[in-house]
C-alpha positions in Angstrom: 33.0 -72.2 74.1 30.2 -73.1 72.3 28.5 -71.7 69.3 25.1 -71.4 69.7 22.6 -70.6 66.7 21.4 -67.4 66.3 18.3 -68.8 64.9 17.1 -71.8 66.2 14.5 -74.2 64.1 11.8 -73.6 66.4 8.3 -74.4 66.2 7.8 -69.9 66.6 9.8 -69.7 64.3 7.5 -71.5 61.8 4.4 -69.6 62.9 6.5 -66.2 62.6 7.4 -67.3 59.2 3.6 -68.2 58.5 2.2 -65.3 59.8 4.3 -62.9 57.8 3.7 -64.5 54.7 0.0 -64.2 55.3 0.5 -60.9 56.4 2.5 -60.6 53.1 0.2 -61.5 51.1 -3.1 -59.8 52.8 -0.9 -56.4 52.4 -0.1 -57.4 49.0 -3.9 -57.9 48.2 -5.3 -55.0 49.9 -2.4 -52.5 50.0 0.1 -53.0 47.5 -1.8 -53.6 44.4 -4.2 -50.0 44.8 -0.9 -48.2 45.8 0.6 -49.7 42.8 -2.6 -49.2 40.9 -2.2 -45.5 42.3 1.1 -45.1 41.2 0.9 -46.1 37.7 -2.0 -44.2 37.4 0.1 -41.4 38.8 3.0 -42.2 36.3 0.7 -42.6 33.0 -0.8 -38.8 34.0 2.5 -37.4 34.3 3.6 -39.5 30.5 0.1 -37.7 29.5 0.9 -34.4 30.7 4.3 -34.5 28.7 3.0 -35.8 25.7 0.7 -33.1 26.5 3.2 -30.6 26.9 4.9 -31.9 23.4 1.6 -31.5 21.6 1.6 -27.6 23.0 4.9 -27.1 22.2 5.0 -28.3 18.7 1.5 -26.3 17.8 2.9 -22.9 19.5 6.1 -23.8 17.2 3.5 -24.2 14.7 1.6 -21.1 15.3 4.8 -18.9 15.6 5.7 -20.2 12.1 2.2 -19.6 11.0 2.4 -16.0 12.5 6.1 -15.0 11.1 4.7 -16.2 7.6 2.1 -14.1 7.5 3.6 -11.1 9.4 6.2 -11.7 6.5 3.6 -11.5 4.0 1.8 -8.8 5.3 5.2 -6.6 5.0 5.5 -7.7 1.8 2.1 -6.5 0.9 2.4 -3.1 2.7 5.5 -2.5 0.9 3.7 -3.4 -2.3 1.3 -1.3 -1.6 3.7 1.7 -0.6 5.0 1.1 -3.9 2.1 1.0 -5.7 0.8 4.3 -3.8 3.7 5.8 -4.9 3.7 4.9 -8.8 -0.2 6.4 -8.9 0.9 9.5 -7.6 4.1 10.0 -9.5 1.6 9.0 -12.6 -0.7 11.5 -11.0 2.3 14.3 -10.6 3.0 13.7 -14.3 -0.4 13.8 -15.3 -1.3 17.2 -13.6 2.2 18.4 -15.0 1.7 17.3 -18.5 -2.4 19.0 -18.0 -0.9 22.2 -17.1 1.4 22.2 -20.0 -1.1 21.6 -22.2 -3.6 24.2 -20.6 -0.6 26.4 -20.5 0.2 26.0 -24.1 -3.1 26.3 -24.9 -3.2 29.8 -23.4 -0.3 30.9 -24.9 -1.9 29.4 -28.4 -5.0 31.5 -27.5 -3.5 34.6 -26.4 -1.2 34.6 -29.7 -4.3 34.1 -31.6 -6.1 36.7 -30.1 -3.2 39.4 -30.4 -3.3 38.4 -34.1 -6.7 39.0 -34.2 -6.7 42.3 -32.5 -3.6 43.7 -34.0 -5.4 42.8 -38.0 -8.7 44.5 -36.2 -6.5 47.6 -35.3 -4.4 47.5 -38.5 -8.2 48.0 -40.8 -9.4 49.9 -38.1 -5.9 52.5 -38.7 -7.1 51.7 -42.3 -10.5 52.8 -41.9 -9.8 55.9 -40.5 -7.2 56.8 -42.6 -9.4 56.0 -45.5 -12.0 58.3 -44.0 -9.2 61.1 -43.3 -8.0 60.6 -47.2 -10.9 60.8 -48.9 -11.8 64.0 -46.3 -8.7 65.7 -47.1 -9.7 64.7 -51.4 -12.4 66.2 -51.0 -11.5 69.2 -49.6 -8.3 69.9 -52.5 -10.4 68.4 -55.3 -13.5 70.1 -53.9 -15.7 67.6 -55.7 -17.3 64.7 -55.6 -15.3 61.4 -56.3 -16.9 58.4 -56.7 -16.5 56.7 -52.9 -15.5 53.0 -54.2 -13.2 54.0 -56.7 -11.7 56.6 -54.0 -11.6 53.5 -51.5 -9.8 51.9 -53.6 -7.0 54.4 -54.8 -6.4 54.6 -50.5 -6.0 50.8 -50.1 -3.5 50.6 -52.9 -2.2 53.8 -51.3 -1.6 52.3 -47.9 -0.8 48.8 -49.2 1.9 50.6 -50.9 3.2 52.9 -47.5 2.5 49.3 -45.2 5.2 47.9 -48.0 7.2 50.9 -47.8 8.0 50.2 -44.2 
C-alpha cells in the first residue's frame, strides 16, 4: 500500500493559499479593524460606566455621611433646645411662684397694717365716745360746768389707766 499525501504541493494549492491571505488581509482591513475599533469602544464605555458607577457610589456614600451628620446635629440641637425650653419655663414657674409670694406677702403686710390701723381708729373712736359719755354723766352729778380740756384730760388718764388695768 501506498501512502499518498493528503496535501499535495500543487500549483491550487498556492493560489488557495494566496487567495486567503488576500482575503485575510482585505477582511482584516475592512472588517476586523472597525469591529475591533467597535469593540474597544464598546469596552472603554462599559470601564466608563463603572468608573461612573464608582464615582456615584462614593458621593451617595458621601451624601449619606453628610446626611447622618447633620440629622445627628439637628437632634442635638432639638434636644438642646428642649432643654433650653424647659430651663425658661422652670425659671418662669419660679418666677411667677416667687411673684405670688411676694404679692401674697404683701397682702398679708397690708391687711395687717390696715387691721392695725382700724383697730387704733376704733380704740379713739371707743375713746371718743366714752369721753363724750364721761364728761355727759360729769355733768349731770356735778351739775356744772367743767372746763372741757381739763375734763378731756382727767378721761384720757382715766381710760389709760382702765386700758392698763386690763
Amino acid at each position: 500500500m501506498e501512502f499518498k499525501p493528503l496535501v499535495g504541493l500543487t500549483p491550487e494549492l498556492f493560489i488557495t493559499l494566496a487567495n486567503t491571505l488576500v482575503l485575510f488581509l482585505i477582511l482584516r482591513k475592512l472588517l476586523f479593524k472597525p469591529v475591533m475599533k467597535i469593540m474597544d469602544e464598546r469596552e472603554e464605555d462599559v470601564k466608563n460606566d463603572i468608573e461612573h458607577g464608582k464615582r456615584a457610589k462614593e458621593e451617595g456614600l458621601k451624601f449619606k455621611s453628610e446626611y447622618e451628620t447633620k440629622v445627628g446635629t439637628a437632634r442635638s440641637e432639638g434636644q438642646q433646645i428642649v432643654e433650653m425650653a424647659k430651663r425658661r419655663a422652670e425659671e418662669k414657674y419660679s418666677e411667677i411662684i416667687s411673684q405670688a409670694k411676694h404679692e401674697a406677702e404683701n397682702i398679708k403686710t397690708k391687711a395687717s397694717a390696715d387691721i392695725e390701723k382700724e383697730r387704733k381708729q376704733a380704740y379713739n373712736d371707743v375713746k371718743g365716745e366714752i369721753s363724750s359719755i364721761a364728761l355727759l354723766a360729769a355733768s349731770k352729778v356735778i351739775e356744772k360746768d367743767i372746763d372741757k380740756s381739763k375734763h378731756e384730760e382727767l378721761i384720757d388718764e382715766f381710760i389709760k389707766d382702765v386700758g392698763d388695768a386690763k
